[in-house]
C-alpha positions in Angstrom: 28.2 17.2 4.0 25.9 15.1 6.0 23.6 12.4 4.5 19.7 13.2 4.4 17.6 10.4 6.2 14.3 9.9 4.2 11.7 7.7 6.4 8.9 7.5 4.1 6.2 4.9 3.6 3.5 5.0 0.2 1.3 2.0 0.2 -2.2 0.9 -0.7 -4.3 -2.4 0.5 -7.0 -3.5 2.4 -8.0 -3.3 6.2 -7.9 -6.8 7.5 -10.0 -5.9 10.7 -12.3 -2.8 11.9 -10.3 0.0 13.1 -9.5 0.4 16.7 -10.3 3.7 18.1 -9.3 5.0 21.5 -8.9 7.6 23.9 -5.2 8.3 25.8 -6.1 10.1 29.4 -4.9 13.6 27.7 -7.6 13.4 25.5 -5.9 12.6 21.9 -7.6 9.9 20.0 -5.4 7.1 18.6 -6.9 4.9 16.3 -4.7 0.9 15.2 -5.3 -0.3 12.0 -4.2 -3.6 10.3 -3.8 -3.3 6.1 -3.1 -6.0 4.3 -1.1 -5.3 0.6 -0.5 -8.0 -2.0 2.8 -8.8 -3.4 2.8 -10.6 -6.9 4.9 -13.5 -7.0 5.3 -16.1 -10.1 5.5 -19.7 -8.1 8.4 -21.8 -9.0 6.5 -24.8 -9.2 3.6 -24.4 -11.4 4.4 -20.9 -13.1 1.3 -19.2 -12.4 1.3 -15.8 -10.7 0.1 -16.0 -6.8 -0.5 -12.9 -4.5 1.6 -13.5 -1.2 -0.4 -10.6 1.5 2.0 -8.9 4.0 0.5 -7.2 6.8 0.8 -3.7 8.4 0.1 -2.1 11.5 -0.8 1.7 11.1 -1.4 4.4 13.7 -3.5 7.0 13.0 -3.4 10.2 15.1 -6.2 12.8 16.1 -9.5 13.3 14.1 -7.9 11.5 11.3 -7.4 8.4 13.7 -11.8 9.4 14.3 -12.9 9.6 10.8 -11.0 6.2 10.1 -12.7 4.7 13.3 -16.3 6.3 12.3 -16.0 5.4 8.2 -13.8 2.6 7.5 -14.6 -1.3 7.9 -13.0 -4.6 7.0 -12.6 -4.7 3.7 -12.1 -1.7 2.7 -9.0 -0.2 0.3 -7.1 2.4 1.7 -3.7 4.5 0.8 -1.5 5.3 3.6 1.2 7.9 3.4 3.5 8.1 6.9 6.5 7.0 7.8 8.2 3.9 9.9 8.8 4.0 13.6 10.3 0.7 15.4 9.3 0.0 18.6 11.2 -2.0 22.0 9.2 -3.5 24.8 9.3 -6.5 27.5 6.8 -8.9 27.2 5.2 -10.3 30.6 7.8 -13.3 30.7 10.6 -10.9 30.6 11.5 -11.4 26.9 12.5 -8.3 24.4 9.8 -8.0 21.6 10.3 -5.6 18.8 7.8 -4.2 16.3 8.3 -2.3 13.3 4.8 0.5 12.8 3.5 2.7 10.3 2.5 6.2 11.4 0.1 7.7 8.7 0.8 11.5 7.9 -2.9 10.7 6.2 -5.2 7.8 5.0 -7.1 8.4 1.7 -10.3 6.0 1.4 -10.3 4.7 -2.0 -14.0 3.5 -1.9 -17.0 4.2 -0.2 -19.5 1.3 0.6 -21.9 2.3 -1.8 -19.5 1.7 -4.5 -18.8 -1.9 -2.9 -22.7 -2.5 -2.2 -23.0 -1.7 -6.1 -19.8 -3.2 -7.9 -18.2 -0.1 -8.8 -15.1 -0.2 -6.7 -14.5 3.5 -5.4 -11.8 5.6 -7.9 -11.1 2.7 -10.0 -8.7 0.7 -7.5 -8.5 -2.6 -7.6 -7.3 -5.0 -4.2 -5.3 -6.6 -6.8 -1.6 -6.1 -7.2 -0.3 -4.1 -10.1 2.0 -6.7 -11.7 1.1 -8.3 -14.7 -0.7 -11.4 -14.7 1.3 -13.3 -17.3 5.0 -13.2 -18.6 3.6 -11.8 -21.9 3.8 -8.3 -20.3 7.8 -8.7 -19.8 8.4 -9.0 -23.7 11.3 -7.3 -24.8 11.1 -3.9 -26.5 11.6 -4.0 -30.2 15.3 -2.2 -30.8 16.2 -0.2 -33.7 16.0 -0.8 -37.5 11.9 -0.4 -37.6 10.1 -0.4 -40.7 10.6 2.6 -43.0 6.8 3.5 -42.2 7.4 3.0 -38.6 6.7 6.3 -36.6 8.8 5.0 -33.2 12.3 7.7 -32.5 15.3 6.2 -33.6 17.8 8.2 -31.4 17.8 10.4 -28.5 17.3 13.6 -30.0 13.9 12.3 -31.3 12.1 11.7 -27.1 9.6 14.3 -26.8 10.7 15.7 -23.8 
């Protein structure tokens, strides 16, 4: 049996630059954007939690790529759903460079400016990372031998589903 390849790419951040829209000669429209997407990292040194960004290059086909051009500005939070293709060229002193791009399937904005103009950040996303912001989130799980009043499942036949 042969082994399914799964290229597949699921992320959320914010646009580091205006989107780049343009044409190719047979018409298509292509539009480059650059997203930025935090990573939570606890820093050796002092212990406190510190967002590291890594930054992506998305290409956005057709009048997706338009829309993206015509509503979306720096700033803005966006989820991205495509998949990875690498790319090999020669650079004009003759040496191999290499990229590594994200080609959206589709872009979802997750605000709209009004909702940045008044506060209310657009469907309740935050630019922040989802990890926790202090080690009090990674406490342990109590295990077994609850109270008597304690309403927790004791065994597997007890999980709801």
């Amino acid at each position: 049996m042969a082994a399914t390849n799964i290229n597949r790419v699921v992320l959320t951040g914010n646009l580091t630059s205006d989107p780049e829209l343009r044409s190719l000669p047979s018409g298509m429209s292509v539009c480059k954007l650059r997203v930025a997407c935090n990573t939570r990292r606890k820093d050796g040194a002092s212990g406190d939690w510190v967002d590291k960004p890594n930054y992506f290059d998305v290409t956005v086909w057709g009048a997706q790529g338009e829309n993206c051009a015509r509503y979306l500005s720096k700033g803005r939070p966006i989820a991205v759903d495509g998949r990875l293709e690498w790319r090999e060229w020669e650079s004009q002193d003759g040496g191999k460079r290499q990229a590594v791009d994200i080609i959206a399937d589709s872009v979802q904005f997750l605000s709209s400016p009004r909702d940045e103009a008044g506060g209310g950040g657009g469907n309740g996303f935050s630019g922040r990372s989802d990890i926790p912001v202090d080690t009090g989130d990674f406490a342990p799980a109590p295990v077994g031998g609850g109270s008597a009043g304690s309403s927790a499942p004791t065994g597997d036949d007890d999980i709801p589903f």
